[in-house]
Structures are given as structure tokens and as C-alpha cells.
TORDOLO-747732 format. One record per residue (C-alpha): residue in one letter; x, y, z. Coordinates in nm, 3 decimals, always signed. Layout:
BEGIN
{aa = a, u = X, v = Y, w = Z} $
...
***
This chain:
BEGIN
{aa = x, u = -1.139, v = +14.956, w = +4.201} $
{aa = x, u = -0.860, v = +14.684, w = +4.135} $
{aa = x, u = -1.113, v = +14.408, w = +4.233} $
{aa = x, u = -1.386, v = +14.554, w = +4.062} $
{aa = x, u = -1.128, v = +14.515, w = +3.721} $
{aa = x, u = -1.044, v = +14.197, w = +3.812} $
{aa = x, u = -1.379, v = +14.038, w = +3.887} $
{aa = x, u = -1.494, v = +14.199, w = +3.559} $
{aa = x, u = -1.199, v = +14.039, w = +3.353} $
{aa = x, u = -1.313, v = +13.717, w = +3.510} $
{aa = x, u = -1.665, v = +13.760, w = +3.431} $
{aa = x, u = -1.539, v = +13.837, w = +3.046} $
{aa = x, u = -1.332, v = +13.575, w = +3.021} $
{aa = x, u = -1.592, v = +13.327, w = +3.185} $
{aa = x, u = -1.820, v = +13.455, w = +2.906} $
{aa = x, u = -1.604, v = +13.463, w = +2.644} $
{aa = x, u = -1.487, v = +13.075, w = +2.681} $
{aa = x, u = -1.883, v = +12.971, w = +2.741} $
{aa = x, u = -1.995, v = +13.155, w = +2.410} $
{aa = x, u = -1.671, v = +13.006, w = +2.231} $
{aa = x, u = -1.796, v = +12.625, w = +2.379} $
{aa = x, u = -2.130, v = +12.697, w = +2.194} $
{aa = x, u = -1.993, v = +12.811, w = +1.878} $
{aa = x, u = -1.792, v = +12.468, w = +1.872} $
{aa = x, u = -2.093, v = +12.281, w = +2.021} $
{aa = x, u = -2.337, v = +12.070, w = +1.762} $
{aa = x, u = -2.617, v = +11.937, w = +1.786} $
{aa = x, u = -2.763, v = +11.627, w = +1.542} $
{aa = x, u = -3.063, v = +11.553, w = +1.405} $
{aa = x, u = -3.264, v = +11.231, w = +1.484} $
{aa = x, u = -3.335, v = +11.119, w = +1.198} $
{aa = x, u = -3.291, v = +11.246, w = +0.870} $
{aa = x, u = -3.271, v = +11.104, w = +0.474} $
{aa = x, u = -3.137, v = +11.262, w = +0.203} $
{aa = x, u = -3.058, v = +11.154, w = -0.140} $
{aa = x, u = -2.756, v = +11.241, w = -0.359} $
{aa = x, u = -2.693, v = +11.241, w = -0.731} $
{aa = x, u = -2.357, v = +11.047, w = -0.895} $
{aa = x, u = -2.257, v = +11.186, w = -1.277} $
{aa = x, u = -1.952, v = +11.065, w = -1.478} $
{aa = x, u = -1.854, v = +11.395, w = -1.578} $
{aa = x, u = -2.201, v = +11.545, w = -1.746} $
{aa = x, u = -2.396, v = +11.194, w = -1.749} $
{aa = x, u = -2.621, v = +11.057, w = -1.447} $
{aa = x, u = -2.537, v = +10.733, w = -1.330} $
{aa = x, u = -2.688, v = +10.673, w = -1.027} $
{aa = x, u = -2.833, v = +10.775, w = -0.709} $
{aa = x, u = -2.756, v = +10.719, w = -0.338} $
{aa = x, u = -3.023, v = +10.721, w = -0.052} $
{aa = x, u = -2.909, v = +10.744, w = +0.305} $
{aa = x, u = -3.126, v = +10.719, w = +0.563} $
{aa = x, u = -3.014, v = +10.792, w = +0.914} $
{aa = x, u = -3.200, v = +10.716, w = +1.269} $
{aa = x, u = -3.141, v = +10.753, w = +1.669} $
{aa = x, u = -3.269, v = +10.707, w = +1.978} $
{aa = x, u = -3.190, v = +10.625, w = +2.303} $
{aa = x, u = -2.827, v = +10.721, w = +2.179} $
{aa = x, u = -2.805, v = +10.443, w = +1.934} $
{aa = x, u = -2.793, v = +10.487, w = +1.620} $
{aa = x, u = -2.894, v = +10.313, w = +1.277} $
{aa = x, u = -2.751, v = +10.420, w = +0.922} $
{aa = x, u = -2.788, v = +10.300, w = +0.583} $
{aa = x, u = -2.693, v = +10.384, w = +0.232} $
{aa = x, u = -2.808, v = +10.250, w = -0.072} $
{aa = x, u = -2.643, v = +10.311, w = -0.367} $
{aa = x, u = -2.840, v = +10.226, w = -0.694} $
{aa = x, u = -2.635, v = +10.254, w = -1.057} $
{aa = x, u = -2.664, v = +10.244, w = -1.412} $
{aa = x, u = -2.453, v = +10.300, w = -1.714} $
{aa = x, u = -2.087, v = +10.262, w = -1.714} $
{aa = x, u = -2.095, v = +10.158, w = -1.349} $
{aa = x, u = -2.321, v = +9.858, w = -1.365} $
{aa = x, u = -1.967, v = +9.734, w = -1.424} $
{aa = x, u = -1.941, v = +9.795, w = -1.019} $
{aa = x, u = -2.302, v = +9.736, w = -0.921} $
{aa = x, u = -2.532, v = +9.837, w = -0.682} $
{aa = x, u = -2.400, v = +9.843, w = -0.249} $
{aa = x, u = -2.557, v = +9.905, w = +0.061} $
{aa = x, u = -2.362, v = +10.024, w = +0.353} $
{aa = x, u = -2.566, v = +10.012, w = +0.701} $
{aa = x, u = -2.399, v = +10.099, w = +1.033} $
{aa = x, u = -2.494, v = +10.056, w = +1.382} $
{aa = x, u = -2.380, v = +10.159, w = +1.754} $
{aa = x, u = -2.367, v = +10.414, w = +2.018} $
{aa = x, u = -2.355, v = +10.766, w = +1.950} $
{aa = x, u = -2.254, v = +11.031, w = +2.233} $
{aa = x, u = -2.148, v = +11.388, w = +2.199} $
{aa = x, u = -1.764, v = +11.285, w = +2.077} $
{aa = x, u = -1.952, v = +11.154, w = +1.816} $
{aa = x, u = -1.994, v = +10.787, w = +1.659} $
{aa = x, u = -1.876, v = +10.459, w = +1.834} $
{aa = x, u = -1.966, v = +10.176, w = +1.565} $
{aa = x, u = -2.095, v = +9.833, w = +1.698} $
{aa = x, u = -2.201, v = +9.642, w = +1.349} $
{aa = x, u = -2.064, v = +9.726, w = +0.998} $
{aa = x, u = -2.140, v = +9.581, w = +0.688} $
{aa = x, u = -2.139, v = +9.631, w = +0.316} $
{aa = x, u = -2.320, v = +9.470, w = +0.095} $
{aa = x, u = -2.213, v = +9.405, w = -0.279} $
{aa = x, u = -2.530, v = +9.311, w = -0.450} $
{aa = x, u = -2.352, v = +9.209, w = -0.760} $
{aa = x, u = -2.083, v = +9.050, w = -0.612} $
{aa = x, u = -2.230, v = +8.863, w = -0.262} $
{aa = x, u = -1.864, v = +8.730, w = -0.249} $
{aa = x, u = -1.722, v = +9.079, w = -0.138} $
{aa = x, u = -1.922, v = +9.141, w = +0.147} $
{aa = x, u = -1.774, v = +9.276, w = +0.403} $
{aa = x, u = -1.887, v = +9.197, w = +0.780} $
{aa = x, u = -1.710, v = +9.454, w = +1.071} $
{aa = x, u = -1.807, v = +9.387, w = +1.422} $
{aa = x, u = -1.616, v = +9.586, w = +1.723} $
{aa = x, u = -1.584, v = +9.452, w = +1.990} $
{aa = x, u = -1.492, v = +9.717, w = +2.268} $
{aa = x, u = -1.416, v = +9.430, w = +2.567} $
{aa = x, u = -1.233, v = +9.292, w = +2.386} $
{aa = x, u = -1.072, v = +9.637, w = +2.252} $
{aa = x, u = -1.079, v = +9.450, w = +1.850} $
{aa = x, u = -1.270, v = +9.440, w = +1.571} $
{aa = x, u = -1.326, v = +9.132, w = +1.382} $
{aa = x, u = -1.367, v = +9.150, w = +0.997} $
{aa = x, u = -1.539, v = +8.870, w = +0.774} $
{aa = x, u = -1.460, v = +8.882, w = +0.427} $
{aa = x, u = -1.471, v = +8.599, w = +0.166} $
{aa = x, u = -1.534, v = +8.351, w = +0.467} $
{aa = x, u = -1.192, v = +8.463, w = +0.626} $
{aa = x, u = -1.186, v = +8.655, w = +0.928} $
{aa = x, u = -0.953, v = +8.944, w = +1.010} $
{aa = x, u = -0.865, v = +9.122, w = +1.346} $
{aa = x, u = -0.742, v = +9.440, w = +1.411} $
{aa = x, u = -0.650, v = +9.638, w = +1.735} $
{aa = x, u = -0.959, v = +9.905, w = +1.790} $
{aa = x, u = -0.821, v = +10.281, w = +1.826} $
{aa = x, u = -0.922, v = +10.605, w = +1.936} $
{aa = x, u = -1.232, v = +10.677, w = +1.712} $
{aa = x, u = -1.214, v = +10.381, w = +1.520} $
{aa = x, u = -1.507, v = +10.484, w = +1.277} $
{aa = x, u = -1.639, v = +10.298, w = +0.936} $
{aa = x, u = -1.710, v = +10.369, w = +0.574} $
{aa = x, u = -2.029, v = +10.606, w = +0.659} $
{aa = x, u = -1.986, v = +10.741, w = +1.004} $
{aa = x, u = -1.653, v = +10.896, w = +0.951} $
{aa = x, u = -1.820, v = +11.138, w = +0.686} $
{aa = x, u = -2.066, v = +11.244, w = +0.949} $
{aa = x, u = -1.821, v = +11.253, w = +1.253} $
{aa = x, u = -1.740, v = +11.594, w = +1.075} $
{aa = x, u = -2.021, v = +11.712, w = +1.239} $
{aa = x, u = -1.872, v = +11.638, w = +1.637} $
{aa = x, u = -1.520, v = +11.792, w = +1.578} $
{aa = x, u = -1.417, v = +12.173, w = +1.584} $
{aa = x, u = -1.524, v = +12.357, w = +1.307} $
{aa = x, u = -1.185, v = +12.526, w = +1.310} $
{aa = x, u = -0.945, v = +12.242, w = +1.258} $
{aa = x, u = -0.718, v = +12.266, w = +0.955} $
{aa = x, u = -0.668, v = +11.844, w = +0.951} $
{aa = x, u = -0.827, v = +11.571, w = +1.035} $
{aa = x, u = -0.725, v = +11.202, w = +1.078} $
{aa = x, u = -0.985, v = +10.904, w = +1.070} $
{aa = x, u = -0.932, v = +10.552, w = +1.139} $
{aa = x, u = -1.122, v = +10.370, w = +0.898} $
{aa = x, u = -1.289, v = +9.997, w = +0.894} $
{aa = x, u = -1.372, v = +10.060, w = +0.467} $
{aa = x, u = -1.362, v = +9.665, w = +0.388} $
{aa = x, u = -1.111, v = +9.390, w = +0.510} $
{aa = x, u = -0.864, v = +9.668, w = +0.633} $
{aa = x, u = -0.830, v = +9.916, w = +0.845} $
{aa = x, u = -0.694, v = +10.270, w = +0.673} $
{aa = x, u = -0.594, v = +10.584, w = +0.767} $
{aa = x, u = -0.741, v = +10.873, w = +0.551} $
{aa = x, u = -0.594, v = +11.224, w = +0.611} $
{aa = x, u = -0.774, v = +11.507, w = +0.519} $
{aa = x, u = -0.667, v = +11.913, w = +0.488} $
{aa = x, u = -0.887, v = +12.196, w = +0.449} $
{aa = x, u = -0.817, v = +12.387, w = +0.151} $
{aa = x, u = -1.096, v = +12.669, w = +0.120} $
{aa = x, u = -1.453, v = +12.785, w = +0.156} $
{aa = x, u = -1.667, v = +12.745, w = -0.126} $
{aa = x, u = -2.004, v = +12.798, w = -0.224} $
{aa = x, u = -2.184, v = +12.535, w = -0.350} $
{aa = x, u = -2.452, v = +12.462, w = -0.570} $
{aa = x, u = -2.692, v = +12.179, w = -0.486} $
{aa = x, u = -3.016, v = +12.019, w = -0.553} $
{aa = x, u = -3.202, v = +12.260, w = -0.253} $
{aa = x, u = -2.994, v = +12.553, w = -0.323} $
{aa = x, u = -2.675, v = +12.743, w = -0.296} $
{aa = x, u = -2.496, v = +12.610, w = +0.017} $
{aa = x, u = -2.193, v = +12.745, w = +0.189} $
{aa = x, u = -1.933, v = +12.435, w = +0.268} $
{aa = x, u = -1.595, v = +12.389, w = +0.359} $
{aa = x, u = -1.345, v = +12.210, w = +0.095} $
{aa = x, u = -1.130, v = +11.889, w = +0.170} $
{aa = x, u = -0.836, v = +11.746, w = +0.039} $
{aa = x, u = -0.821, v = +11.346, w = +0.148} $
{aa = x, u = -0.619, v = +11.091, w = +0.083} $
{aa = x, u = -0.596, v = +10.747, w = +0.175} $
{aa = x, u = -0.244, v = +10.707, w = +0.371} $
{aa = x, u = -0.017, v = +10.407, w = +0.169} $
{aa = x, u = -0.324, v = +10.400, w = -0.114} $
{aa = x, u = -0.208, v = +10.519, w = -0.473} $
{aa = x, u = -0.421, v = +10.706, w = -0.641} $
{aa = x, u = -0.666, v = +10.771, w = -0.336} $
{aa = x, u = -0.673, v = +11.128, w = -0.406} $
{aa = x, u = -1.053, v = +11.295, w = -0.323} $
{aa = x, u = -1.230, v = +11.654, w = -0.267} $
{aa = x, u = -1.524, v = +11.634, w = -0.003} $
{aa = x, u = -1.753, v = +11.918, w = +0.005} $
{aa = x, u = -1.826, v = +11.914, w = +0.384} $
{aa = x, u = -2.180, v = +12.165, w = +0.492} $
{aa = x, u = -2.078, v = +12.437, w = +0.761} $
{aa = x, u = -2.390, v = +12.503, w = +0.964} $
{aa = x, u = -2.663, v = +12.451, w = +1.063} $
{aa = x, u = -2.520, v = +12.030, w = +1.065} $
{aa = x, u = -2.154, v = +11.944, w = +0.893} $
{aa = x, u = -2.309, v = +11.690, w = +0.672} $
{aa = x, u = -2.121, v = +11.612, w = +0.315} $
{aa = x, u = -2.286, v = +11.828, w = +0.042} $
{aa = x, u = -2.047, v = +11.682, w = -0.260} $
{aa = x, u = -1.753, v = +11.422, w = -0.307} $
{aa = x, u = -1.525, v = +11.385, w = -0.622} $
{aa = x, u = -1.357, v = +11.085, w = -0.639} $
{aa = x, u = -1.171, v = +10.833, w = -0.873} $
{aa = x, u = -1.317, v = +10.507, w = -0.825} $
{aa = x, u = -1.092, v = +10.155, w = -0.818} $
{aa = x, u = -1.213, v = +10.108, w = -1.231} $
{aa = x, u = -1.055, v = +10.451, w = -1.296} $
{aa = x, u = -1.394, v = +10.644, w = -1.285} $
{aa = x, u = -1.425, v = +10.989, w = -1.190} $
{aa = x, u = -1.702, v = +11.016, w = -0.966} $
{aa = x, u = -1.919, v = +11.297, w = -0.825} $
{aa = x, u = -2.158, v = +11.248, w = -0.551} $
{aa = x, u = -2.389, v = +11.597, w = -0.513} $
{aa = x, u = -2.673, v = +11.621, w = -0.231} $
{aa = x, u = -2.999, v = +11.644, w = -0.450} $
{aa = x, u = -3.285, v = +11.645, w = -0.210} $
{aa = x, u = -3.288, v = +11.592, w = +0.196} $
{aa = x, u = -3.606, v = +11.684, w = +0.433} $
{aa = x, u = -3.359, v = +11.892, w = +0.665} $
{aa = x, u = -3.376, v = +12.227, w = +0.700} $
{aa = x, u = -3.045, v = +12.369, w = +0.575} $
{aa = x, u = -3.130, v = +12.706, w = +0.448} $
***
């Protein structure tokens, strides 16, 4: 009778740690594009397009972002990111950004994993820095949400976001239902910060399920603009 309890407990507990490794487990789509809306408090100014592709475990992402108003004064960017992704998430290869009104600022981020560096080219200068443990850029950090446990409090990303390499620290503050161009979506709240940055203070409105993908960011931008990024369309299936 003893063993009989025992092998049962084991058989419980076996199942119990194999249901809990599926309830952390993600998948993530192939491809996908969605589109989000950016208002300066009530007014549209601008739209951003990302479109996302992978196969054969590399992967291929780009953002456009495409202004008006007040923040012509910034101008229109594209970010576009490329490399290896495996399921601990993003490893980048190629990062650039792209400042169409400013050609001057763009940045070029290659990392180079032999060499365990990644080289930045900015104004014709180049700039090294020793890679780390999921050293991500601009755009895959947002989506490396997706490959860590849904039941983490913090979260600390390494990012490549021009000519330097920052830390940005973010703390989960509540759940929240939000409202969004396809409907009412349930998401998880961030604080983040950007660690030795004044005035880096954000809110990221990160999706639970079925994909953590960010639904809404509110942000002051380096011209003193608050900013709000909200999804608007996307031909995933979210709800």
C-alpha cells in the first residue's frame, strides 16, 4: 500500500511539473504584421508597421515608423533586425536603424558571437562592446517577452538601442484590460526604466496569451513628447 502511495505521488508530481512546463511554454508565430497607432495626447501623429518573418530559425524584423505633426520635428525611422531565433528566444546577428531625416544618425549593430562583441557604426565611428547573456536590440527585446516566464515580477534586458549598450529594468505593476484597435485585450502592465538615463521613465502594455506581444507603450520621447503607441490592426488571431 506504501508503494502504491508513493508511486502515485510520483506519478502526480511527474504530472504536475509537465503541465506547469506547458503553461510556461510559448510558441511564436511565423510571420505576422501588425500596425500600431502613435497620439500626442488626443491627436494622431503617426503610425508604425512592423512586419515580422522566420524560417529555418532565422528571423527577419522590421518597423517602420511614419509621422506627422509635431513630430516631423523627429522624422520618420526604420528599425530592421536579423539573426537566429531558438526557444530562449532572440539572438540578434544585424541591427540597424535608420533615421530618414537625419542619414547622419544611423546606427549600424553587428554581433559578432566568435568574437563574443558587437561592433557599432555610428557617425562613421565605430564602437565595441563586450556581448552578454541575451544581448538583444531596440525591437527584439519587446518581443523576447514572449520566451520568458509569464510569472516573473522583473525583468532585465541588455540593450544595443543606438551607439550604446543600456540596461532597461522593468517591474510588473498590474493586470489591466485594455482597449485596442481589434478589441478589448487582457495585458500585463510594466514599469521600465532605462538604468543611468534621466527621465527614461515608460509603461508597456505587454499581451498575456495567446503570444506576449506589446499591445501599448507610453513614453516621453528625447524632445519632451509624451508618446502613446496602441496596436490598431494585426492579422493574428488574438481573441
Amino acid at each position: 500500500m506504501i508503494l502504491r502511495l508513493k508511486l502515485f505521488s510520483f506519478y502526480f508530481l511527474f504530472l504536475s511539473l509537465f503541465y506547469s512546463f506547458h503553461l510556461e511554454a510559448k510558441t511564436f508565430p511565423k510571420s505576422f504584421n501588425s500596425e500600431y497607432s502613435l497620439y500626442h495626447e488626443e491627436n494622431f501623429i503617426g503610425q508604425v508597421v512592423v512586419d515580422y518573418k522566420e524560417k529555418n530559425n532565422q528571423y527577419q524584423i522590421k518597423a517602420l515608423t511614419k509621422v506627422e505633426g509635431i513630430m516631423k520635428l523627429i522624422g520618420n525611422r526604420e528599425i530592421s533586425s536579423k539573426g537566429i531565433i531558438s526557444s530562449n528566444g532572440f539572438q540578434p546577428k544585424i541591427f540597424n536603424l535608420k533615421n530618414i531625416k537625419k542619414p547622419k544618425k544611423n546606427v549600424s549593430a553587428i554581433f559578432n558571437y566568435k568574437k563574443n562583441e558587437v561592433q557599432i557604426t555610428y557617425k562613421d565611428k565605430r564602437y565595441k562592446h563586450l556581448l552578454v547573456n541575451k544581448n538583444l536590440d531596440l525591437i527584439t527585446y519587446l518581443y523576447q517577452f514572449n520566451f520568458e516566464s509569464l510569472n516573473k515580477k522583473n525583468y532585465i534586458f541588455k540593450i544595443i538601442d543606438g551607439k550604446n549598450r543600456r540596461t532597461y529594468l522593468y517591474n510588473k505593476i498590474r493586470q489591466d484590460s485594455i482597449k485596442t484597435g481589434i478589441g478589448i485585450l487582457e495585458a500585463d502592465v510594466y514599469e521600465g526604466k532605462i538604468k543611468g538615463k534621466k527621465n527614461s521613465k515608460h509603461s508597456l502594455w505587454m499581451l498575456r496569451k495567446p503570444y506576449r506581444l506589446p499591445l501599448m507603450i507610453e513614453i516621453k520621447t528625447d524632445i519632451g513628447i509624451n508618446l502613446r503607441q496602441i496596436l490598431l490592426k494585426t492579422n493574428l488571431v488574438l481573441i
